[in-house]
C-alpha positions, 0 to 999 in steps of 0.5 A: 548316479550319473548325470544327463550329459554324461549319459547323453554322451555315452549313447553318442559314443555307442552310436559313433561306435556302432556307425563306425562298425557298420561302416568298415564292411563298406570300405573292405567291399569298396576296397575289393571293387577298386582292387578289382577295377585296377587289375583289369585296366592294368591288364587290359590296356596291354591285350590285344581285346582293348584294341579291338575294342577302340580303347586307346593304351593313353586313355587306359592310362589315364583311368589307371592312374586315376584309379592308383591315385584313388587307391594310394588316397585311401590307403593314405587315410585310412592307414594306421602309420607308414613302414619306415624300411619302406619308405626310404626307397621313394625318398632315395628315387625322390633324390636322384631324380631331383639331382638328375640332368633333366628333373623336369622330364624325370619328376613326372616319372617319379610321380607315375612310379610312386603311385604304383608303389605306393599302392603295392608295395608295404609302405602303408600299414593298418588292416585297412592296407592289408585288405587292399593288397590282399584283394589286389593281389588276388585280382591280379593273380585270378587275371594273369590265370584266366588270361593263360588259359585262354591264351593257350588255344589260341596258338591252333585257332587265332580267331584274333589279331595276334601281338607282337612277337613269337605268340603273344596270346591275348596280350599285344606283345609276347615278352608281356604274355611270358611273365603272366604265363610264368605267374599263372603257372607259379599260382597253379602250382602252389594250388596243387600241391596244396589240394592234389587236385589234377586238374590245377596240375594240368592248367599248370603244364598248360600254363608252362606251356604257354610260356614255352610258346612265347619265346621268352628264355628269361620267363622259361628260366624265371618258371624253371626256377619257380617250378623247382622251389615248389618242387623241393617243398613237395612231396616224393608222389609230387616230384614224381609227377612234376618233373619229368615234365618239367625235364621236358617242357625245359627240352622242348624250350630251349630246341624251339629257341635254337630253332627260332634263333635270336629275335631281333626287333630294333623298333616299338611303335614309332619309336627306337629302343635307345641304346639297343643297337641292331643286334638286340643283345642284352649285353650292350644293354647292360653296358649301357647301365653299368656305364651310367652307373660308374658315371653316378654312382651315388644317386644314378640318372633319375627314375626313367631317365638314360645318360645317353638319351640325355646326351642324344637330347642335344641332337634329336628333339623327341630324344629326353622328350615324355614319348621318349622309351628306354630298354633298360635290359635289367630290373636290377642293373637299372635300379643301380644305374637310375638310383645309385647307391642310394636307391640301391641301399633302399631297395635292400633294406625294403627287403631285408624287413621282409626277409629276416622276419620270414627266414625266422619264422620259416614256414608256419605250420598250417598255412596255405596256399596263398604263402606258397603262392607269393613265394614262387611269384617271388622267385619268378619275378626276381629270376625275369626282372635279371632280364627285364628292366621294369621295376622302375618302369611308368604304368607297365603292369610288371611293375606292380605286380613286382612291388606288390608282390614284396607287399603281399610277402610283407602282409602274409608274412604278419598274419603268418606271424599271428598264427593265422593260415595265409 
């Protein structure tokens, strides 16, 4: 017989118990409202409808970051324990920022990019994490599409304020709407070879399309390489269609480049690209990073930071300064030049976990779209980021996209693993 204290103290359990039920549906649709909101201030703050509106790129900033910092607390609380091969990257960021020439002007771009990777990349692990990411990533996705599609009439009727650039849609720059063009256009993809629905394969031409538009070569050659992975995993009726079009989207690419001629633009506001020279070449980009990486190769220069604007610093005071911009030219090569050795070995550990568990696994029968989706965005950023230097880059859109991409590769990844459809 049990007595009145324990039974008292079994109906609280049940009623702790049922409390904590009822409560978690309310965290998932917090969890997709917050996701929801932050993909359409990332988004927003870079079209050109935020600036009809009177909505200043600081003040959407800041609402950003408040949000990524609400995101990264919940996650924080609610997660079930931290991805150690996830982990060692910001501690290696952390280090070389902290050894830096200017660790006063570095840590607060650290803290500004560890937001945004907290909030995307796998660090944080438990269901509550999952479902961020997964109605982070679909927000993002839904965004990048709607804003191609209506990007694309608009190179006939500019009813609005153009960017910058060749065509840049509703975005303010070009080079900002080629990547979400290349992203709509992999996500379009990955829907029709899973449903054979036509009309997912005219939005992806449309989309491809718009990307031609932009004048970007790294966002064509990034959709190229995109388009042919999803062409090899399809069928002999798809790649019947798909690639005659793709032949000629890629024709029609690179005549209007030769045509156009190498876009050259020395200036972003009010403020001069350091270490892009008058010629805009990528090379000397590159130089300038490989540079700064044999001259640190350990630890590099700091996230956000250059050597020659450190050295620039001496001479200009708004050189080193927060409204200092750098051109890094590659994801990649900034990664060695503001990271080293150090963040390098991070970054390929990050990826090596997620990787090899997928290699293992291949391609789960039965999965969806989604899993197909991730892994031509994937190819896509990795192509683009060869061109672009982003990754690294404080509250630019790309950089989450790219960090949670990995993440949602990570999660889908475990679900696959658990024989459930991604």
């Amino acid at each position: 017989m049990t007595s009145p204290s324990h039974r008292q103290a079994t109906i609280h359990f049940r009623h702790v118990a049922n409390a904590e039920v009822t409560y978690l549906p309310d965290l998932r649709q917090l969890s997709g409202r917050l996701a929801l909101l932050l993909a359409l201030v990332t988004w927003g703050k870079v079209t050109t409808i935020a600036g009809m509106a009177g909505l200043s790129v600081n003040r959407l900033s800041l609402v950003q970051y408040g949000l990524l910092a609400g995101a990264v607390a919940l996650l924080a609380t609610r997660s079930r324990g931290l991805r150690l091969a996830a982990a060692l990257l910001p501690l290696a960021a952390l280090t070389s920022t902290l050894m830096s020439a200017q660790p006063a002007a570095a840590l607060p771009r650290w803290g500004g990019w560890a937001l945004i990777y907290a909030a995307g990349a796998p660090l944080f692990l438990g269901p509550f994490a999952l479902e961020f990411r997964a109605q982070l990533w679909k927000s993002f996705m839904l965004l990048a599409v709607a804003i191609t599609l209506l990007s694309l009439p608009l190179y006939f009727l500019p009813v609005l304020p153009r960017g910058r650039g060749f065509f840049s849609g509703l975005m303010a720059h070009s080079m900002l709407m080629a990547p979400v063009a290349g992203l709509a256009a992999a996500a379009l993809l990955a829907r029709y070879l899973h449903t054979q629905n036509r009309r997912w394969l005219q939005t992806f031409f449309g989309a491809l399309a718009v990307v031609v538009l932009c004048g970007s070569r790294g966002a064509l050659l990034a959709s190229l390489a995109s388009s042919v992975f999803f062409v090899l995993i399809a069928t002999q009726a798809v790649r019947r269609k798909v690639i005659p079009v793709l032949l000629l989207l890629a024709a029609a690419g690179g005549g209007a480049y030769l045509w156009r001629g190498a876009f050259a633009e020395t200036e972003v506001g009010h403020y001069y690209l350091v270490t892009k020279g008058t010629r805009n070449t990528r090379l000397e980009l590159w130089e300038t990073r490989l540079a700064e990486a044999r001259a640190h190769p350990w630890l590099g220069v700091g996230i956000g930071m250059s050597a020659a604007a450190a050295e620039a610093d001496l001479r200009n005071t708004w050189i080193g300064s927060r409204e200092m911009r750098i051109e890094p030219g590659s994801s990649w090569l900034a990664m060695f030049s503001m990271t080293g050795a150090m963040g390098s070995l991070g970054f390929s550990i990050l990826m090596l976990s997620v990787i090899l568990p997928a290699i293992r696994r291949r391609r789960p029968e039965g999965h969806g779209a989604g899993l197909d989706e991730v892994h031509g965005c994937m190819l896509f950023l990795m192509v683009h980021a060869s061109f672009e230097g982003y990754i690294f880059a404080v509250g630019a859109p790309m950089a989450l996209v790219f960090w949670l991409c990995i993440g949602r590769w990570a999660d889908l990844s475990i679900t696959s693993a658990r024989g459930q459809a991604a």
